[in-house]
py3Dmol code that shows the C-alpha trace and the ligand (Angstrom):
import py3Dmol

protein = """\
ATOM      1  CA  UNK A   1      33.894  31.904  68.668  1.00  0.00           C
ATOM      2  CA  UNK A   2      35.409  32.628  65.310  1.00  0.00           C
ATOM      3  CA  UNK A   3      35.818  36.503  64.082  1.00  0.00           C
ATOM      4  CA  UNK A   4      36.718  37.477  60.890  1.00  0.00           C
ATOM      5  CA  UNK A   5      39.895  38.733  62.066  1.00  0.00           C
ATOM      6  CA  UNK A   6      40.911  35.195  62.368  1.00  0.00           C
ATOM      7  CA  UNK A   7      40.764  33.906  59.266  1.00  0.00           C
ATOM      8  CA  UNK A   8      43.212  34.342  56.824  1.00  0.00           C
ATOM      9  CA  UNK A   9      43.451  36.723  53.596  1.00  0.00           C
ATOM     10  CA  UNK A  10      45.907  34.621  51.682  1.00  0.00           C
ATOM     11  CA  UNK A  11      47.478  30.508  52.735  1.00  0.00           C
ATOM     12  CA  UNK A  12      48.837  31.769  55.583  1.00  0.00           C
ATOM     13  CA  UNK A  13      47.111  29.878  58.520  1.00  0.00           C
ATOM     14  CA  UNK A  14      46.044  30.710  61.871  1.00  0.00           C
ATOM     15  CA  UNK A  15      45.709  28.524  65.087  1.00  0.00           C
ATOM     16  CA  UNK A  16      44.124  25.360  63.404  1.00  0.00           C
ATOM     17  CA  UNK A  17      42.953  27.123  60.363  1.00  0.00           C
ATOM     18  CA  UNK A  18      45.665  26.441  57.929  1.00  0.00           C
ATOM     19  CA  UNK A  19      43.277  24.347  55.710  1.00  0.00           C
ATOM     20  CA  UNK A  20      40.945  27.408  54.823  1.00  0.00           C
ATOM     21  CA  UNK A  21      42.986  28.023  51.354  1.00  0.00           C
ATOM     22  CA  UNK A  22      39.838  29.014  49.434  1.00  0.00           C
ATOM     23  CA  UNK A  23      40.721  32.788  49.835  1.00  0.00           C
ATOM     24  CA  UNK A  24      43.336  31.830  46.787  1.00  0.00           C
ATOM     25  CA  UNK A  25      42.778  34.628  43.723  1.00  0.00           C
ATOM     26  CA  UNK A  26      40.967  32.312  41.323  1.00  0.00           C
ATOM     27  CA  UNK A  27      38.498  30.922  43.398  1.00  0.00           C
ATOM     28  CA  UNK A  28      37.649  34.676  44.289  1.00  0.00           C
ATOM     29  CA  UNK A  29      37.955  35.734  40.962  1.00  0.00           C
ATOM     30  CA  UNK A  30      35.641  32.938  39.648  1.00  0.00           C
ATOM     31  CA  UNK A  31      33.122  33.509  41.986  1.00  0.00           C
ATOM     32  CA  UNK A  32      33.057  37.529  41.385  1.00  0.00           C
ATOM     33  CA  UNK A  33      32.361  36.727  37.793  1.00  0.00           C
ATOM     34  CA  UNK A  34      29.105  35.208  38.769  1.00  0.00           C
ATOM     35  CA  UNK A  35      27.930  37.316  41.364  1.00  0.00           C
ATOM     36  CA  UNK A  36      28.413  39.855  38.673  1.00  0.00           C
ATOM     37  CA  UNK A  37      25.946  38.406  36.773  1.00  0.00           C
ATOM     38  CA  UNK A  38      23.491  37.774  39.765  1.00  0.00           C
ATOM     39  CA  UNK A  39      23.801  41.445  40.270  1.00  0.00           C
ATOM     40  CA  UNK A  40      22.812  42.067  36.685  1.00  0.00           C
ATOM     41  CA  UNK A  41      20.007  39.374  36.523  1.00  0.00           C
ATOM     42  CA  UNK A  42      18.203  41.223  39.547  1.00  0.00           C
ATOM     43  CA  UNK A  43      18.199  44.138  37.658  1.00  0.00           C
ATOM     44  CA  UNK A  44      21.689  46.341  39.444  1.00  0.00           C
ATOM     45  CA  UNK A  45      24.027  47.990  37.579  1.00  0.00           C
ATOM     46  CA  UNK A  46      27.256  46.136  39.118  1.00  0.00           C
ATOM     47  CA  UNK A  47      29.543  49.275  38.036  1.00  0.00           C
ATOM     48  CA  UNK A  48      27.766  51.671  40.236  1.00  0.00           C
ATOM     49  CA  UNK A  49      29.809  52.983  43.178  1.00  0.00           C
ATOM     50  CA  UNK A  50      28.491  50.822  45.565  1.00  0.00           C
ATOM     51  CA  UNK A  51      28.196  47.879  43.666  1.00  0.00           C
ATOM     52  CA  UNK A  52      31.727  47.554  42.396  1.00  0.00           C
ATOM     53  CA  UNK A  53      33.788  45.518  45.076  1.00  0.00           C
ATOM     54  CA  UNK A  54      30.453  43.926  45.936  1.00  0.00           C
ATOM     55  CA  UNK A  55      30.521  40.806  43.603  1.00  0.00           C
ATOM     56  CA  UNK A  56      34.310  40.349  45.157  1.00  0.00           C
ATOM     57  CA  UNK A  57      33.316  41.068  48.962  1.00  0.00           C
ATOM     58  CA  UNK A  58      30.132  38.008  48.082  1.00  0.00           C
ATOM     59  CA  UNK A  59      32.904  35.939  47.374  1.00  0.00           C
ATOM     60  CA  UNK A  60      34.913  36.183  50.086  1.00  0.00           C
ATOM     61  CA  UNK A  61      31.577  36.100  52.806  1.00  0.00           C
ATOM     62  CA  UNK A  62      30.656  32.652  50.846  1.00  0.00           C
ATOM     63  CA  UNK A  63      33.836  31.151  51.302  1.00  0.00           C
ATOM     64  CA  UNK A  64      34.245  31.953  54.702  1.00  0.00           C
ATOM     65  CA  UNK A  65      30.602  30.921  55.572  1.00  0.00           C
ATOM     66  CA  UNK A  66      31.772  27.368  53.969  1.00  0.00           C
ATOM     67  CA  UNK A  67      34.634  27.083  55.533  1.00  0.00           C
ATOM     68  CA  UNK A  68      33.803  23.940  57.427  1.00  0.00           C
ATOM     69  CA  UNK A  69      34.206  22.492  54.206  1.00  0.00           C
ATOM     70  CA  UNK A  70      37.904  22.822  54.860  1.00  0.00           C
ATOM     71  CA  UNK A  71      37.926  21.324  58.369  1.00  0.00           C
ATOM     72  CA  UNK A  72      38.129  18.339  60.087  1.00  0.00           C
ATOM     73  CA  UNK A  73      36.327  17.883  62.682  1.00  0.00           C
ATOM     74  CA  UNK A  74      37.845  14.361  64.312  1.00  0.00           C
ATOM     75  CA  UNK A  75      41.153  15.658  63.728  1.00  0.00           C
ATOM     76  CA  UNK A  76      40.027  18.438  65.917  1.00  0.00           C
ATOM     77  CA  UNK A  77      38.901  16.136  68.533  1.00  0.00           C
ATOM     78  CA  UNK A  78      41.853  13.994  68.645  1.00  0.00           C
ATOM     79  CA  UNK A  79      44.197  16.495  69.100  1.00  0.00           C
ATOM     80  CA  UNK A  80      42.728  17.511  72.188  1.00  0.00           C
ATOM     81  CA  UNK A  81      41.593  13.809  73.813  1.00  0.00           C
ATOM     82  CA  UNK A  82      42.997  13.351  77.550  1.00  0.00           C
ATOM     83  CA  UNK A  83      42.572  10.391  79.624  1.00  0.00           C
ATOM     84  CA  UNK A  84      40.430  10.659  82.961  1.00  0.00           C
ATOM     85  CA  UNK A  85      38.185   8.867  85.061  1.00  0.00           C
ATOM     86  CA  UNK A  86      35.178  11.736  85.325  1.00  0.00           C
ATOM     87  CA  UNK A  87      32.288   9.878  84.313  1.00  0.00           C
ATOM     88  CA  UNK A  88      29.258  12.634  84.711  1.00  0.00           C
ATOM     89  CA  UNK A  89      27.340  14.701  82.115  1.00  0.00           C
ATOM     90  CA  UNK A  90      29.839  17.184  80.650  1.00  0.00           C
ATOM     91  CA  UNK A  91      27.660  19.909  78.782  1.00  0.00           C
ATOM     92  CA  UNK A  92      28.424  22.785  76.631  1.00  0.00           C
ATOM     93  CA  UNK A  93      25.591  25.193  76.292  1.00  0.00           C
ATOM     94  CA  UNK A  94      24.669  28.098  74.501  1.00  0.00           C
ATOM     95  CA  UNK A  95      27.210  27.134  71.482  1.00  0.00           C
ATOM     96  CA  UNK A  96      26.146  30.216  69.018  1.00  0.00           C
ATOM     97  CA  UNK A  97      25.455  28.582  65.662  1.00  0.00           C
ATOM     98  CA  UNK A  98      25.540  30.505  62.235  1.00  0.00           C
ATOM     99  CA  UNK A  99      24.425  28.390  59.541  1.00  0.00           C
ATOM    100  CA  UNK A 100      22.971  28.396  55.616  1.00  0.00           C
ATOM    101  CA  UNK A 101      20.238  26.241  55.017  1.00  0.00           C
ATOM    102  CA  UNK A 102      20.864  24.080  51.900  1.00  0.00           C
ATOM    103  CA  UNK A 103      17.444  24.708  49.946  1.00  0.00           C
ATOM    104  CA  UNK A 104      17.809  28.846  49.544  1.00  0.00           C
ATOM    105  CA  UNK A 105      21.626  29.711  50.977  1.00  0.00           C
ATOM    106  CA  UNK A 106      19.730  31.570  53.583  1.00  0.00           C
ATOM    107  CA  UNK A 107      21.147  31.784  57.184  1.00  0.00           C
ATOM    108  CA  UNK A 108      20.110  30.206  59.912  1.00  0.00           C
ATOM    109  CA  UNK A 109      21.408  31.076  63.306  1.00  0.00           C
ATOM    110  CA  UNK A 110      20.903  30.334  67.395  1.00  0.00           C
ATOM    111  CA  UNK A 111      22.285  27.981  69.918  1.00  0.00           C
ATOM    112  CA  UNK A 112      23.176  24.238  70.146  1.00  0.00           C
ATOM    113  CA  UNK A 113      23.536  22.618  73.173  1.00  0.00           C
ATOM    114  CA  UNK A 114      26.290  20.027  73.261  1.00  0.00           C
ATOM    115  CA  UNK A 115      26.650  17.223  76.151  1.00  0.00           C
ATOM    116  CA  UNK A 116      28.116  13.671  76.619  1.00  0.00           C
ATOM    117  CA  UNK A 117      29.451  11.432  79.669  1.00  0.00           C
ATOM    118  CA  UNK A 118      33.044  10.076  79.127  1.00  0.00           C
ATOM    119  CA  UNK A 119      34.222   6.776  79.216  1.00  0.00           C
ATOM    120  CA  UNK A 120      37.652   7.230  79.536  1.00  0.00           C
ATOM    121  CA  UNK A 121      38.218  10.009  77.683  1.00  0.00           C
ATOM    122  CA  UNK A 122      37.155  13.940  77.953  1.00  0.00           C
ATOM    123  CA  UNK A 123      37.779  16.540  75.040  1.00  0.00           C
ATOM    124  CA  UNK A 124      39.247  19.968  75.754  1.00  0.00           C
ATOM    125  CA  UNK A 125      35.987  22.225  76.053  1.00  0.00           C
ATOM    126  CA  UNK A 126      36.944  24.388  73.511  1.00  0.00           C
ATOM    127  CA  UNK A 127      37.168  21.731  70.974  1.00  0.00           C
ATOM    128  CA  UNK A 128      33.200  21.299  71.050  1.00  0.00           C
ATOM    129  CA  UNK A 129      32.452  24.729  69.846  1.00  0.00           C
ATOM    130  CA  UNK A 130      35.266  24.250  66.964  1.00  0.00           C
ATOM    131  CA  UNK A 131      32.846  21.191  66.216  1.00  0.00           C
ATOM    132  CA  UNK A 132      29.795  22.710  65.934  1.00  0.00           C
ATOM    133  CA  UNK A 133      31.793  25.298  63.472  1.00  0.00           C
ATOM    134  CA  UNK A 134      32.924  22.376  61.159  1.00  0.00           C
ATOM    135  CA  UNK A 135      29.916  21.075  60.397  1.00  0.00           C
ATOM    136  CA  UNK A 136      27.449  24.608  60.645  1.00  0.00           C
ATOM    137  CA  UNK A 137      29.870  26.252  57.832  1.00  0.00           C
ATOM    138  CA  UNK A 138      28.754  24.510  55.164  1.00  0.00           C
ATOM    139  CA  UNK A 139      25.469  24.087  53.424  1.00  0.00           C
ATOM    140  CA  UNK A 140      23.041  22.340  56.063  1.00  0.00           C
ATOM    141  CA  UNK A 141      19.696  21.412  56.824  1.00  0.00           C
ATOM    142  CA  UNK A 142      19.426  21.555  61.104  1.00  0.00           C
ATOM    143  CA  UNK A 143      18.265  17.897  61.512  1.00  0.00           C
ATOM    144  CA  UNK A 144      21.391  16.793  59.644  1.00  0.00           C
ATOM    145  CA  UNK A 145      23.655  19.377  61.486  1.00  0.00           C
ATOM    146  CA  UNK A 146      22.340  17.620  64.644  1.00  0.00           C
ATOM    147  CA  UNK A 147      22.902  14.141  63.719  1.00  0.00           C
ATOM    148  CA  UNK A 148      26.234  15.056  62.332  1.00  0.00           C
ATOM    149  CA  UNK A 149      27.529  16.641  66.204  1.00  0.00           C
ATOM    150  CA  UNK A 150      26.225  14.020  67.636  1.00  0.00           C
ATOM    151  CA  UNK A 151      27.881  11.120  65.171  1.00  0.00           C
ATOM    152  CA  UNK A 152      31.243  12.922  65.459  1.00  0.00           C
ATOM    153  CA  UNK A 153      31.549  12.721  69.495  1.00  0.00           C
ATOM    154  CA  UNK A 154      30.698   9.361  69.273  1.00  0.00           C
ATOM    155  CA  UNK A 155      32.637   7.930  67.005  1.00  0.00           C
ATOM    156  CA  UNK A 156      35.371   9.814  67.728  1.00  0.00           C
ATOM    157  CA  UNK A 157      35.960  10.165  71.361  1.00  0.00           C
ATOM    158  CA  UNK A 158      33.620   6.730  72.045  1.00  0.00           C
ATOM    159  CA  UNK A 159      31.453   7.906  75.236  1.00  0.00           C
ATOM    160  CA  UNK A 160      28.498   6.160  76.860  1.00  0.00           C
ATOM    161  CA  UNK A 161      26.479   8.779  75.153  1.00  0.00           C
ATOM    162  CA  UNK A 162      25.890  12.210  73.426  1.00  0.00           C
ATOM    163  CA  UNK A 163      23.068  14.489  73.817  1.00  0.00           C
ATOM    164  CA  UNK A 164      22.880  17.472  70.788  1.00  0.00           C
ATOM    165  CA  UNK A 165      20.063  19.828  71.187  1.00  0.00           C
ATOM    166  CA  UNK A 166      19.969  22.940  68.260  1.00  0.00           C
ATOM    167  CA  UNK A 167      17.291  26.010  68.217  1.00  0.00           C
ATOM    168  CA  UNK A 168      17.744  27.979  65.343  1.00  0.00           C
ATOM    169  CA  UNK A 169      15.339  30.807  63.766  1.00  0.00           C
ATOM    170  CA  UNK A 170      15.888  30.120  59.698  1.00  0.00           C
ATOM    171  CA  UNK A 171      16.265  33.555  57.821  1.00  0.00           C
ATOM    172  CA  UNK A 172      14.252  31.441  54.743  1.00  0.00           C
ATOM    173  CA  UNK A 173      11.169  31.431  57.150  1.00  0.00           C
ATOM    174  CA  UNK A 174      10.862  34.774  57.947  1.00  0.00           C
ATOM    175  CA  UNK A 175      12.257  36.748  55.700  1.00  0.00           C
ATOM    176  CA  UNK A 176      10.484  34.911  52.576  1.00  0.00           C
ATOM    177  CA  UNK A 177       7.335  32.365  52.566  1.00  0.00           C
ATOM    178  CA  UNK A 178       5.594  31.999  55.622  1.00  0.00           C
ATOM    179  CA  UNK A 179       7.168  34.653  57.215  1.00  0.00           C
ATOM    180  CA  UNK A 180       6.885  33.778  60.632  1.00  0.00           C
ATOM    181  CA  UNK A 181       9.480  36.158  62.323  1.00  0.00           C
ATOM    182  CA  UNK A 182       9.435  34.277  65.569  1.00  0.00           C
ATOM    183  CA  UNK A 183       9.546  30.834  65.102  1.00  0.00           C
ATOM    184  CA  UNK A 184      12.210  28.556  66.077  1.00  0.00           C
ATOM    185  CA  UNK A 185      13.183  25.190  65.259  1.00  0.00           C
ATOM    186  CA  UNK A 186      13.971  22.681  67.727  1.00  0.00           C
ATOM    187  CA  UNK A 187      16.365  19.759  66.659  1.00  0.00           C
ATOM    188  CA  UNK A 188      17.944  16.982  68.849  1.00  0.00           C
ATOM    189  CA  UNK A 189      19.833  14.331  68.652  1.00  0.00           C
ATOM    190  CA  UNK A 190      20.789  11.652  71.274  1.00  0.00           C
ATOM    191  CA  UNK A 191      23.012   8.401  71.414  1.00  0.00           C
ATOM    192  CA  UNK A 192      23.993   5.591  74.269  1.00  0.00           C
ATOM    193  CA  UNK A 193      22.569   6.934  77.874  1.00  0.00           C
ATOM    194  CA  UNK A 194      20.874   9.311  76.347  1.00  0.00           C
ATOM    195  CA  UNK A 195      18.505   7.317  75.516  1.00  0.00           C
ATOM    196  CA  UNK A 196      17.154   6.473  78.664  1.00  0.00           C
ATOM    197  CA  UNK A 197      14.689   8.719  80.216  1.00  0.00           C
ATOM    198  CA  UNK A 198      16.874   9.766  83.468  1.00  0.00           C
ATOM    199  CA  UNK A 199      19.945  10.627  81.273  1.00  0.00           C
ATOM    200  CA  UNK A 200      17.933  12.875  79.068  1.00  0.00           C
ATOM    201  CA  UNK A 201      15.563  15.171  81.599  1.00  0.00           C
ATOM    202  CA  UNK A 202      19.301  15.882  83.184  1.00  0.00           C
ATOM    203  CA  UNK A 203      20.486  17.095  79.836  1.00  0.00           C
ATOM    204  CA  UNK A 204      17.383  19.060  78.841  1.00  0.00           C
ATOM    205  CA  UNK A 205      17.004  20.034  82.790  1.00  0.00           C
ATOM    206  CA  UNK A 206      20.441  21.630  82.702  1.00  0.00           C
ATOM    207  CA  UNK A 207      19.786  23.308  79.380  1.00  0.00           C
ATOM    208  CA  UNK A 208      15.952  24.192  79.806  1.00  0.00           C
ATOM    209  CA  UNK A 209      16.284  27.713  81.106  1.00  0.00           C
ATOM    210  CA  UNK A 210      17.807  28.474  78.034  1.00  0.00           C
ATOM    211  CA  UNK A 211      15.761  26.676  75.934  1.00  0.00           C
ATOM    212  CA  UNK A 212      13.219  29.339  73.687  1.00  0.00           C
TER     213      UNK A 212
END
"""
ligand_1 = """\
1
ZN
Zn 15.692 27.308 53.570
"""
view = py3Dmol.view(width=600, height=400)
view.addModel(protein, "pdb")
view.setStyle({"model": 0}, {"cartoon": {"style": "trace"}})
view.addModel(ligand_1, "xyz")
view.setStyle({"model": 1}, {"stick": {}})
view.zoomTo()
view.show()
């Protein structure tokens, strides 16, 4: 997974991350400016001691937490397509997701559960993760998260099918509203054998003991 020791301060880039170059001083700048004023309008004093690299530190956690915004997520999986003739169920589980949901900018968070069957072509494992990154940085809602994974593999590296489970517990659920501090939301998204019966219980067989 990604750390924050990974990403870059300034342009300089990192092992695939040269396109985050929102850390440049206006962006941050801009943004400080307005968490300012959301400081003010929730009734803090922004030049208090602990307040006053706070509007500046927001900015930086936003644009980080959108950096998918910056990636591309074929590009990822083409640079890392091989040729082979393994035709099973590859599956990565237990990809840790950390998301914002569109509607409040509230996190989101849990696991997604990535598999397909080649046809031809197989992905460097590591690659999946990076995809699940792209498209969870951003400003989501899980079912289009889902259908996004899913749409990506296919297109991209062209299997005989992709299976995308997410479970995620949304921070806008239980922290405000309803407040339900254990639920979790269950998203999937299938394509090609995966929609036949067989294909599937494999999948959510091989990912079930892990399943909430
Ligand atoms: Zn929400």
């Amino acid at each position: 997974m990604i750390n924050d020791e990974n990403i870059p301060d300034r342009d300089e880039g990192i092992d695939g991350y040269q396109k985050i170059d929102r850390y440049n001083t206006d962006l941050i700048e801009n943004l400080s400016g307005h968490y300012r004023e959301v400081l003010k309008n929730i009734g803090e004093d922004p030049e208090r001691e602990g307040l006053v690299k706070t509007p500046e530190r927001m900015a930086k956690a936003m644009l980080y937490l959108t950096h998918g915004y910056d990636l591309n997520a074929k590009d990822i999986l083409t640079s890392a397509m091989f040729k082979e003739d393994y035709s099973q169920m590859v599956i990565v589980k237990d990809i840790e997701v950390y998301s914002m949901c569109e509607h409040h900018m509230l996190p989101f968070f849990g696991k997604a559960h990535v598999a397909y069957i080649p046809n031809g072509y197989v992905v460097g494992l590591s690659k999946i993760p990076r995809i699940v990154d792209v498209f969870s940085r951003r400003l989501q809602v899980q079912e289009r998260l889902t259908n996004e994974i899913r749409d990506c593999i296919q297109d991209t590296l062209q299997p005989l099918g992709v299976g995308v489970v997410i479970e995620c517990r949304h921070l806008c659920m239980s922290m405000r509203g309803v407040q339900k501090q254990n639920s979790v939301t269950t998203t999937s998204a299938f394509s090609g054998e995966f929609f036949k019966q067989g294909t599937r219980t494999e999948f959510l067989d091989l990912i079930r003991s892990k399943l909430s």
